[in-house]
C-alpha positions in Angstrom: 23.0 -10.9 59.7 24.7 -7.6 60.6 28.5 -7.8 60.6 31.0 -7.4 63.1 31.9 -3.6 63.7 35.7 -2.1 63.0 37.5 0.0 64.8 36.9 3.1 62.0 32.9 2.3 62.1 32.9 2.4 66.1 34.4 6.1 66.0 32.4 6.8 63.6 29.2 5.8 65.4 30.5 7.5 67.9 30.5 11.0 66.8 28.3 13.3 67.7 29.2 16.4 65.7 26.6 17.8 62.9 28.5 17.5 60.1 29.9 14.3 59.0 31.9 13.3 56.3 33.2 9.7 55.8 36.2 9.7 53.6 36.8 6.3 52.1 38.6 4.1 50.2 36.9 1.2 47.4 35.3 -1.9 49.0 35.5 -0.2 53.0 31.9 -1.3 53.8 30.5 2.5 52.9 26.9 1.7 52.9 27.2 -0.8 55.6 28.5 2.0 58.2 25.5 4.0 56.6 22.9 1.0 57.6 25.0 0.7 61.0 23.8 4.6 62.0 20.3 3.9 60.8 20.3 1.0 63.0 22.1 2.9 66.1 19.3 6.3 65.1 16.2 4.1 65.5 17.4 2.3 68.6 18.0 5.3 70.1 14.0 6.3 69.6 14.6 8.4 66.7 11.6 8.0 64.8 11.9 6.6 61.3 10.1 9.2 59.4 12.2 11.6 60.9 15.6 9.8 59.1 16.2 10.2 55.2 18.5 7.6 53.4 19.3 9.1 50.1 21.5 7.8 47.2 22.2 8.8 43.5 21.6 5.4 41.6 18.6 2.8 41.4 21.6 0.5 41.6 23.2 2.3 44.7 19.8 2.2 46.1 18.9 -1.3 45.8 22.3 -2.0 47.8 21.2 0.5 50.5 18.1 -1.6 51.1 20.1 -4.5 51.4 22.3 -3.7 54.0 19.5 -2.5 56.2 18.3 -5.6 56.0 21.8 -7.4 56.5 22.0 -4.7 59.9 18.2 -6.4 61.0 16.6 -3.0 60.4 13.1 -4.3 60.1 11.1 -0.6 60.1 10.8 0.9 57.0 12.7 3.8 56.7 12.4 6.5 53.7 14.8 5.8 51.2 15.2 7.0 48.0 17.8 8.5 44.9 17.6 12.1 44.6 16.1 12.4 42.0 13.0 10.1 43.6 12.9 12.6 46.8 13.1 16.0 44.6 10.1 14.8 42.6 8.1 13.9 45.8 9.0 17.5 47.1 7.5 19.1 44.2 4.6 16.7 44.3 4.0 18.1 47.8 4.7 21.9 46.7 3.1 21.8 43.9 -0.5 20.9 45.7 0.4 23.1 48.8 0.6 26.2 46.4 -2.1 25.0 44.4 0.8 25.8 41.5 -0.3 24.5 37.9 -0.1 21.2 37.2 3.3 20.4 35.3 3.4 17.2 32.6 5.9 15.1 33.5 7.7 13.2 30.2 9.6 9.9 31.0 11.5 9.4 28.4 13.9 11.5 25.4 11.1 9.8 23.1 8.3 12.1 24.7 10.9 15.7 24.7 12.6 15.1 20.9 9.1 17.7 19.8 10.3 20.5 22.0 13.7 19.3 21.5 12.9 19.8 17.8 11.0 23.0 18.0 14.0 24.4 20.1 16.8 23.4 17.2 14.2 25.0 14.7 14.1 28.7 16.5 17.8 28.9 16.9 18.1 27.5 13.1 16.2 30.3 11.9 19.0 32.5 13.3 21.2 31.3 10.1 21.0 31.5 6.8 21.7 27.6 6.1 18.4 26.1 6.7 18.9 23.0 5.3 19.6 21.5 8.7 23.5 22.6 8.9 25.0 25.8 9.9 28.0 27.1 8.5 30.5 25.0 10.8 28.9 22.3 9.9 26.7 21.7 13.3 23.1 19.5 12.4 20.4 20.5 13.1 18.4 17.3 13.0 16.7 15.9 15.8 13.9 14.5 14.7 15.0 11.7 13.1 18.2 11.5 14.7 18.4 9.4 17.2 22.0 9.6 17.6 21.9 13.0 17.2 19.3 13.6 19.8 20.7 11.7 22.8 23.6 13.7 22.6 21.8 17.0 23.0 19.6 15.0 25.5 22.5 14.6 27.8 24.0 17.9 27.1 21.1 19.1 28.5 21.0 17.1 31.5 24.3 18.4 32.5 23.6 22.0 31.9 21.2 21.4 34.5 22.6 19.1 36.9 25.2 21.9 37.1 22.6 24.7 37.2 24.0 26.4 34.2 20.9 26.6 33.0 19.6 28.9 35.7 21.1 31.6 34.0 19.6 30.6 30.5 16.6 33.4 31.2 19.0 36.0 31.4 18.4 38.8 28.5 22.2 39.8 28.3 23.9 36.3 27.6 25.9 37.4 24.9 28.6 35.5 22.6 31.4 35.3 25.2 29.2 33.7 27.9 27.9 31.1 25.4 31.6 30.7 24.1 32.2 29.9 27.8 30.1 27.6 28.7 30.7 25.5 25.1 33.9 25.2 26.5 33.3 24.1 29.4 31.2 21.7 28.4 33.2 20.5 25.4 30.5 21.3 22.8 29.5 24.0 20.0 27.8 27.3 20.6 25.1 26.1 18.7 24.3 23.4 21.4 24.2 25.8 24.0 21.8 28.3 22.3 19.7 25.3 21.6 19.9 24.3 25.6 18.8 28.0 25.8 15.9 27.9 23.5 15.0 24.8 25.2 14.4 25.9 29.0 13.2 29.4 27.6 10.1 27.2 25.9 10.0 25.2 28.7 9.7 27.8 31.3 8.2 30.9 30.3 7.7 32.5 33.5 9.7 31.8 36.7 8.4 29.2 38.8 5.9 27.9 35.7 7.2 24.9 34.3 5.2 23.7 31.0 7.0 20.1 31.3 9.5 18.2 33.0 12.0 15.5 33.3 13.9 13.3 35.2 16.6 15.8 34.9 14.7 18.7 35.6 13.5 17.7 39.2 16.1 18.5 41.4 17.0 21.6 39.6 13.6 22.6 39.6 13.3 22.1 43.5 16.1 24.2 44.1 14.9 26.9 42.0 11.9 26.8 43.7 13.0 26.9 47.0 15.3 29.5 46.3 13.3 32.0 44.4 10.3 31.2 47.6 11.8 30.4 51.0 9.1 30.3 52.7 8.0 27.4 50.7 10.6 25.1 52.7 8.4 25.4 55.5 5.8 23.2 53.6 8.4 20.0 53.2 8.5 17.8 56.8 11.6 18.6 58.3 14.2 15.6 58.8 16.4 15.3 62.0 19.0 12.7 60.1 20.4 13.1 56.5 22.5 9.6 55.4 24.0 10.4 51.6 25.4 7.0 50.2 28.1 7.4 47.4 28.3 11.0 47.8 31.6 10.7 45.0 28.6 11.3 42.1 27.1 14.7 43.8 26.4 16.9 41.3 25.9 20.9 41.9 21.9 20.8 41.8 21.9 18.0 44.5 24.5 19.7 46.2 22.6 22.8 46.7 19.6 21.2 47.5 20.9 19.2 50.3 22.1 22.7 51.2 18.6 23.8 51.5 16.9 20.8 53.0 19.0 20.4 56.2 17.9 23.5 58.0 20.3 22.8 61.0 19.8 19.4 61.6 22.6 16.2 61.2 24.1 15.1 58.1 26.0 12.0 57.4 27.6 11.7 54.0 30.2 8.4 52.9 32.2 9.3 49.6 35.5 8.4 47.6 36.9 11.4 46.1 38.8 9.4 43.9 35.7 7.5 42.7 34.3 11.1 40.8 34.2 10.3 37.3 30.7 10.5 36.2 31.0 13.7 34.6 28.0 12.8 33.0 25.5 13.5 35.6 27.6 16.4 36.7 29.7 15.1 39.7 32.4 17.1 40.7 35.2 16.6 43.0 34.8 20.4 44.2 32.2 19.0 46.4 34.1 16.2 48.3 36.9 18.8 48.9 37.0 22.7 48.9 33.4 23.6 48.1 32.0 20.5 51.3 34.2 22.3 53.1 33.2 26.0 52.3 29.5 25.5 52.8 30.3 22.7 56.1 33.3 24.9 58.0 32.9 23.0 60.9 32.2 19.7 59.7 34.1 16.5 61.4 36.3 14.5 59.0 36.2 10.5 59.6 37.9 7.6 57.6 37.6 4.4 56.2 40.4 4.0 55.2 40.7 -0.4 55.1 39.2 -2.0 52.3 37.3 -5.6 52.8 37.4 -6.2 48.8 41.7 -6.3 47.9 44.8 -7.2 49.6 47.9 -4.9 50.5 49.6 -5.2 47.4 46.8 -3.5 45.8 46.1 -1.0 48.4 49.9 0.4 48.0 49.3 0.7 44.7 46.2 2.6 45.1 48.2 4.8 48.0 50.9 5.5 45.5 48.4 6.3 42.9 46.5 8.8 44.9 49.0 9.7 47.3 46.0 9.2 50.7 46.3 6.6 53.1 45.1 3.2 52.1 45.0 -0.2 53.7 43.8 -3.7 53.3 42.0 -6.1 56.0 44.2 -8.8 57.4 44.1 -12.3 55.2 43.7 -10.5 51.8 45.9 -11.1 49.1 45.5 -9.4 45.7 48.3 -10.7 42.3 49.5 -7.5 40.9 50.7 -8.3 37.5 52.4 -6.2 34.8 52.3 -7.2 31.6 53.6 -5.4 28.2 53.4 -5.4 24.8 54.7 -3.7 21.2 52.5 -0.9 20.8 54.1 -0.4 17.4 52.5 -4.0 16.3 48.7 -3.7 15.4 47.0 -5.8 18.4 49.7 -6.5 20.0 47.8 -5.5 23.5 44.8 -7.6 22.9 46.9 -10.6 22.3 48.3 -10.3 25.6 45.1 -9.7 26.9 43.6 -12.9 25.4 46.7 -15.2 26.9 46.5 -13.3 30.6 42.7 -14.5 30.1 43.6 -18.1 29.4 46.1 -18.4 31.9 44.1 -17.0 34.6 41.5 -19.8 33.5 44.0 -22.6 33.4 45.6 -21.6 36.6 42.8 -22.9 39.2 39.9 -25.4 38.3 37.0 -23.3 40.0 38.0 -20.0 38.0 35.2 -19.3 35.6 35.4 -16.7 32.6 32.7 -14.7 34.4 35.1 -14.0 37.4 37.0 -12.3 35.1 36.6 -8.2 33.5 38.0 -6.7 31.3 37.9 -2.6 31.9 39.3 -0.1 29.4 39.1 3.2 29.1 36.9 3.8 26.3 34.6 1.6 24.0 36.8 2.3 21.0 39.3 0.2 23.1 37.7 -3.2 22.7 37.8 -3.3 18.9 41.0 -6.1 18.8 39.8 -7.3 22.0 36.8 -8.6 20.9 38.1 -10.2 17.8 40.4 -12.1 19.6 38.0 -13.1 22.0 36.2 -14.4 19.2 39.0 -15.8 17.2 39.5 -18.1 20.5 36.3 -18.7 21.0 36.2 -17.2 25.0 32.7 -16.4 25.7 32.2 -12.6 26.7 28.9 -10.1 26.4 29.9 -6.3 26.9 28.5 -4.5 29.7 26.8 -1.4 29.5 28.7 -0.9 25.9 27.7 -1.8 22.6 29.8 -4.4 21.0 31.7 -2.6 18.1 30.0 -4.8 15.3 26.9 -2.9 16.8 28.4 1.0 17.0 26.6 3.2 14.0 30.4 4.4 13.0 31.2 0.9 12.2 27.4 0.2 10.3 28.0 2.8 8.2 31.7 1.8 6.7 30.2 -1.7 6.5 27.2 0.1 4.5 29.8 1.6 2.4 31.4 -1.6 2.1 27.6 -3.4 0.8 27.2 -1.1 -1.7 30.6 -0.9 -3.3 30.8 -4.7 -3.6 26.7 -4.9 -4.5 27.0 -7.3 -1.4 23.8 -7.5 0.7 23.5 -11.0 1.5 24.6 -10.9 5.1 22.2 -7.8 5.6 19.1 -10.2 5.1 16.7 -10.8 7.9 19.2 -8.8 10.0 16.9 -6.4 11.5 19.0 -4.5 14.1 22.1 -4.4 12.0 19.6 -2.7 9.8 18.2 -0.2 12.1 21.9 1.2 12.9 23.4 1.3 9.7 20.3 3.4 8.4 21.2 5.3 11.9 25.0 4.9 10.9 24.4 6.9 7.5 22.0 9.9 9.3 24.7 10.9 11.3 26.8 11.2 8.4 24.3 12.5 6.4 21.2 13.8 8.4 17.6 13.8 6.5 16.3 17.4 6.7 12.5 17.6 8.0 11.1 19.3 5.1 8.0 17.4 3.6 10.3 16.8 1.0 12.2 14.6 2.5 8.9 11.6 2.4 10.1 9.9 -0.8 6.5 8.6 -2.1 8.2 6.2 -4.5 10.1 4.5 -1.8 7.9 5.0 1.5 4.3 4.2 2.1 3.8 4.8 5.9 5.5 6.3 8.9 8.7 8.1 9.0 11.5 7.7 7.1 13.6 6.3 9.9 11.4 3.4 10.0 10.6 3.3 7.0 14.0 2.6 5.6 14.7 0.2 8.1 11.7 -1.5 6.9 12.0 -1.1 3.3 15.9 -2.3 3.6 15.1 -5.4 5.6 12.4 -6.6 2.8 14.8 -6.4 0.1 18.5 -5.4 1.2 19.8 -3.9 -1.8 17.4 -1.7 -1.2 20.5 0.3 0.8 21.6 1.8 -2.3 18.1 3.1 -3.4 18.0 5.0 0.2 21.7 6.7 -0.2 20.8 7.3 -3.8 17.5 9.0 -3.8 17.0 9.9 0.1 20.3 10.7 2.2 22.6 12.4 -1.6 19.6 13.7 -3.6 20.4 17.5 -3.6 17.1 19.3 -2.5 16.5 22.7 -3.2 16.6 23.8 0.7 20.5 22.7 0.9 23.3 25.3 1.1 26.5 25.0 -1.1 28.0 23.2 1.6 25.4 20.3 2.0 25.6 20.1 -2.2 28.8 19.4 -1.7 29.3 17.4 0.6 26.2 14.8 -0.9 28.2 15.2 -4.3 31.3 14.5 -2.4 29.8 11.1 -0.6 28.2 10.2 -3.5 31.3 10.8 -5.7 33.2 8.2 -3.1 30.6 5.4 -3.2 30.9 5.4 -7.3 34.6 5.0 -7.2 34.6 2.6 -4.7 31.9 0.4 -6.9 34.8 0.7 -9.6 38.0 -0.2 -7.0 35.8 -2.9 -5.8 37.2 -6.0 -8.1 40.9 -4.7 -7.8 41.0 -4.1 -4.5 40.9 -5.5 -0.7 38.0 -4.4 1.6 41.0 -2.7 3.6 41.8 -0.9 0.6 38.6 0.8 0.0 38.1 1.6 3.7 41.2 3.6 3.7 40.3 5.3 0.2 36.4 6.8 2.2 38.7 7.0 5.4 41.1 9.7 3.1 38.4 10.9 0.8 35.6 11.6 3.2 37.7 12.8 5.9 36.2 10.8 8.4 37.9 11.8 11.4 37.0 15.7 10.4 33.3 13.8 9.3 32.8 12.1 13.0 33.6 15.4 14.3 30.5 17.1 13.0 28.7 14.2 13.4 28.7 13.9 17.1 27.4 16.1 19.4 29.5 15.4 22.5 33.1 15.5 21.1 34.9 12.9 23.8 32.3 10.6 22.2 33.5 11.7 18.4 36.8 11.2 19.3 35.9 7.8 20.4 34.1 7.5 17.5 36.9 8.4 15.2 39.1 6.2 17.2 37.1 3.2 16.3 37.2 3.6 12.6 40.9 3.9 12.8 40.8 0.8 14.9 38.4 -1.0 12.9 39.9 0.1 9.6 43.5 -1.5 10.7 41.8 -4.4 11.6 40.4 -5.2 8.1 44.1 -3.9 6.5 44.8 -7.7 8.9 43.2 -9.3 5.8 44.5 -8.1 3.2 43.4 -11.5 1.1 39.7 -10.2 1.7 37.9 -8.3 -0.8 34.6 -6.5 0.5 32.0 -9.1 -0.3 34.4 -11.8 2.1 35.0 -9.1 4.5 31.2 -8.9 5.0 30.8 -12.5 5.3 33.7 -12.6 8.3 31.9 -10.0 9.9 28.6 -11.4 9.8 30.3 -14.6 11.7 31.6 -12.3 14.1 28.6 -10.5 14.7 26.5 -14.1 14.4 28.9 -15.0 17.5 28.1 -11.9 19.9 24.8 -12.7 19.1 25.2 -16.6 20.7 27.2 -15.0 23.4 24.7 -12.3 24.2 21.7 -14.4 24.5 23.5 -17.5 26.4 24.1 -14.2 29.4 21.7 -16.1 31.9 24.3 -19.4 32.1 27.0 -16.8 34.2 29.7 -18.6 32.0 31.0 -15.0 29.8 33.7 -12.9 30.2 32.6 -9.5 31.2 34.0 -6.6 28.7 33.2 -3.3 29.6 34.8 0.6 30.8 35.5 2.1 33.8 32.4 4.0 33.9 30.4 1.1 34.1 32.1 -0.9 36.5 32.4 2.1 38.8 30.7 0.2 42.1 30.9 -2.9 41.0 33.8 -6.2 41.8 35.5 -8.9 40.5 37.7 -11.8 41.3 40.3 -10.8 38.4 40.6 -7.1 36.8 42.7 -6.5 33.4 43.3 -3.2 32.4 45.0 -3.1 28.8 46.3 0.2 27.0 48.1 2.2 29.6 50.0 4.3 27.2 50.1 7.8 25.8 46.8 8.6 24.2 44.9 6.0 24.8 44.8 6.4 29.1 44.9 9.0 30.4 42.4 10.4 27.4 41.9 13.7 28.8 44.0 16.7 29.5 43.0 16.5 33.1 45.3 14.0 35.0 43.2 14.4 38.1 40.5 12.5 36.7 42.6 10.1 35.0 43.9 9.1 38.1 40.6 9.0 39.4 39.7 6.4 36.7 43.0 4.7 36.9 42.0 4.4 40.7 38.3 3.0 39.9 39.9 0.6 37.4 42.3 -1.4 39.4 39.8 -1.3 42.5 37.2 -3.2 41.0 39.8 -6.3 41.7 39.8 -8.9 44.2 42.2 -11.6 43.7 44.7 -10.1 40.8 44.9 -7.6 38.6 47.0 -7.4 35.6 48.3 -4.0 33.5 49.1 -3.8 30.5 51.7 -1.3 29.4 54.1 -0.9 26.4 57.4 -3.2 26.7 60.8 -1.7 27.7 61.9 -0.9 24.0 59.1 1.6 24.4 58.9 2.9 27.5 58.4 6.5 26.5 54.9 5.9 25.4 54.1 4.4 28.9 51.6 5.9 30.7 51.8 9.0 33.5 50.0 6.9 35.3 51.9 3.6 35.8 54.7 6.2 36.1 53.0 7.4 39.8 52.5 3.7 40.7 56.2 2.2 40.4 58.2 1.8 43.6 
């Protein structure tokens, strides 16, 4: 049943101008006033295949569809993500020009051999060939899994930004590949790698030997833009409608650039929604580059928000400094709430209580009208084991529980073979499969045929092997870090020697600390004598993720120091109930009845009847140097709530570790 149309959607179905851009604000009714013009378009005999509805998300797209229908638009009109419509164009292209045939690889699975084979030539280019250059970067894909889904999405935003454009270009030299590591907050060596890559997969332009999803738009606008005249091939589309035009990226930027040839284009964003830096978006092209390539486009708000009341929409006007209002007859709780941040979990108990009062507080409030959003996965660590010591049912969204996180597998690894514990490991397949990925990252497996220990694996490679060998017989853990991931080889440098003799040398003297000492203690003895936060470092590709990482052995390490009565073997055991618990929790998901634990990345789009956002204090959020996208996460955060919200910030005793941000919200 359509809905009753605002002021702000009438003037906007009003307009007549080219060039539209629909600024709003969270929970406005964006892709409702996008269904609206589809509605007003076909009714006014504009012909349905003559209107493209495009978005950047299955997700986003599966809404779109929804309100058409809600709007009674009963023709079917094209629709699609970017990504879907790109690959169509080619499709078309490619058979127009009779242009050879191009494989088309759905998953990272299918690319790790050219991924590989890329690593490999750039490898050659140093004198450590034992899968480690002299920094320290690894070279190991095959295996890796870890490793290789990092360099996976390096590359897809090299491309989504159309850096790699210039990777054909015979005079990169050091400085421009010192540039673009920077500016995409990785190691040279990734970039040559993202070089080697696209060089192998393209060796002439316009002659692609395999693709992606992440290649098809860039792709298409290389295309196009190398061969203009191949535009005239693609039907031409009177009426653009861009839905969440926040997670534009430069590639679909420029493409929509090319497609529009003069005709109307109707785009609904939040600027303050950009935060998927992982696809690319950038906030350039909501403000001063939308502007530069539209000069005379028409600017339009909606600026009231159907999800939160006024209390919240101050706040969010006082965060962002824009205009932003509220419906009548909707009330949003803000709550602040604070806590010692010099007291270890301090936070997450106030979390916990703010979740059982909420609960208590009205009969018809369930735990799964209630989300918990933090910054970064390393956050939930004392969350969840308070949510577990109180038995509140939760399942984390779109984030791996920490019991789950291959930093954590390998300190509990370390932890089974100092205390020649393996019980808890047995019949625990998955816990398994990511503590043997746990160790690689720490210590990768070269891809010599060395490397296929005969005496330990019969079949397959030794990724599954290991898992397979390990689940038969636990204790078969130390045989693996013994005589697979430490056993010097004679294709190491000095510096892998040492640092196998150096993780070997730890996992001896922790066997001996073992009966003297607490689990807590021998996690802080690797933690000092491995260097882990230096370790996670080189182990991670994309370093906001190692710093995550590092983050969560720091958390996870002051967690177990909480029981100091525990030795390793108990510790284990604890964890295993934990872990036996998220389990329950996870597979129970169907009865709606859990808590929903997740970051502001994933809840981006998504609503809740009550929002708690713990940790707003230095270094933990705002993470990044950039304040502009902190407050853009800040901003997604706290609209994701309906009824209340609650922050969580450090008490008055320590207000100078309070967050910039809460700082911009106070009255």
């Amino acid at each position: 049943m359509a809905v009753p149309q605002t002021d702000e959607q009438i003037e906007i179905l009003k307009c007549h101008a080219q060039i539209v851009m629909i600024e709003a604000v969270a929970g406005s009714g964006k892709t409702t006033t996008l269904a609206m013009l589809v509605k007003q378009a076909l009714t006014r005999g504009l012909g349905a295949h003559q209107i493209q509805c495009l978005c950047f998300s299955e997700g986003a797209n599966k809404r779109f569809r929804e309100k058409l229908y809600e709007e009674g638009v009963t023709r079917p009109v094209p629709l699609n993500t970017v990504e879907a419509y790109a690959r169509e164009c080619l499709a078309q292209l490619g058979e127009a020009l009779a242009l050879e045939r191009t494989r088309y690889y759905s998953s990272d699975e299918e690319l790790r051999p050219h991924l590989v084979a890329a690593a490999n030539s750039v490898l050659a280019r140093y004198e450590g060939r034992a899968g480690r250059a002299d920094n320290g970067f690894d070279f190991s894909f095959e295996k890796n899994s870890a490793n290789a889904e990092e360099m996976f999405s390096l590359l897809y935003r090299l491309k989504a930004s159309l850096a790699s454009h210039r990777f054909h270009d015979e005079e990169l030299d050091y400085d421009d590949l010192d540039q673009l590591a920077t500016q995409f907050g990785t190691q040279i060596e990734a970039v040559e790698i993202g070089i080697a890559y696209e060089r192998q997969r393209q060796t002439y332009p316009g002659e692609y030997k395999w693709r992606s999803a992440a290649d098809l738009v860039p792709d298409l606008v290389e295309l196009l833009s190398s061969h203009p005249s191949a535009l005239e091939i693609l039907p031409v589309k009177s009426l653009f409608l861009i839905d969440e035009w926040h997670d534009i990226n430069a590639a679909e930027f420029r493409l929509l650039q090319l497609l529009l040839r003069g005709n109307k284009l109707v785009a609904v964003g939040d600027r303050y929604q950009i935060i998927n830096s992982a696809r690319g978006a950038d906030i350039v092209y909501s403000t001063a580059g939308f502007e530069m390539a539209f000069p005379n486009a028409q600017y339009l708000p909606l600026g009231k928000s159907y999800r939160f009341g006024t209390s919240l929409s101050k706040l969010a006007q006082r965060l962002t400094t824009r205009k932003c209002a509220s419906h009548e007859d909707l009330y949003t709780e803000i709550k602040r709430l604070t806590y010692d941040p010099t007291q270890s979990g301090d936070c997450a108990a106030k979390v916990t209580q703010q979740v059982q009062a909420l609960v208590k507080a009205r009969a018809d409030t369930r735990y799964s009208d209630i989300a918990i959003i933090v910054r970064e996965p390393d956050q939930t660590i004392e969350i969840e084991n308070l949510l577990l010591d109180q038995n509140i049912p939760y399942y984390c969204d779109d984030i791996e529980s920490y019991l789950h996180r291959p930093e954590i597998l390998m300190l509990r690894g370390l932890l089974h073979m100092a205390s020649n514990s393996f019980a808890t490991l047995q019949g625990d397949k998955e816990s398994i499969k990511r503590m043997v990925m746990g160790f690689s990252l720490y210590l990768p497996v070269g891809e010599s045929s060395e490397n296929w220990e005969r005496g330990y694996f019969a079949e397959g490679t030794w990724f599954e092997e290991a898992q397979r060998m390990i689940a038969e017989q636990p204790n078969a853990l130390k045989d693996f870090f013994e005589a697979v991931l430490c056993k010097p080889r004679d294709t190491d440098d000095d510096m892998v020697l040492r640092w196998k003799q150096r993780f070997t040398d730890v996992v001896e003297e922790l066997q001996k600390l073992n009966k003297e000492n607490s689990a807590a203690e021998l996690l802080n003895f690797a933690n000092r004598h491995l260097s882990l936060v230096d370790a996670t470092s080189r182990a991670f590709i994309n370093r906001s993720r190692a710093t995550s990482a590092a983050k969560s052995i720091q958390t996870f390490i002051a967690f177990a120091s909480r029981h100091p009565e525990m030795n390793a073997a108990d510790f284990l055991a604890e964890l295993h109930r934990r872990q036996q618990k998220v389990s329950k929790n996870r597979s129970a998901i169907q009865s709606r009845r859990q808590l929903t634990l997740t970051t502001i990345q994933a809840a981006k789009g998504r609503q809740w009847p009550h929002v708690l956002v713990p940790y707003l204090q230095q270094h933990e959020f705002p993470r990044l140097r950039d304040i502009a996208e902190e407050v853009r996460h800040f901003y997604v955060a706290m609209t994701r709530a309906i009824s209340s919200l609650s922050l969580f910030e450090p008490d008055d005793e320590h207000a100078e570790q309070r967050s910039v941000l809460m700082n911009r919200v106070r009255k």
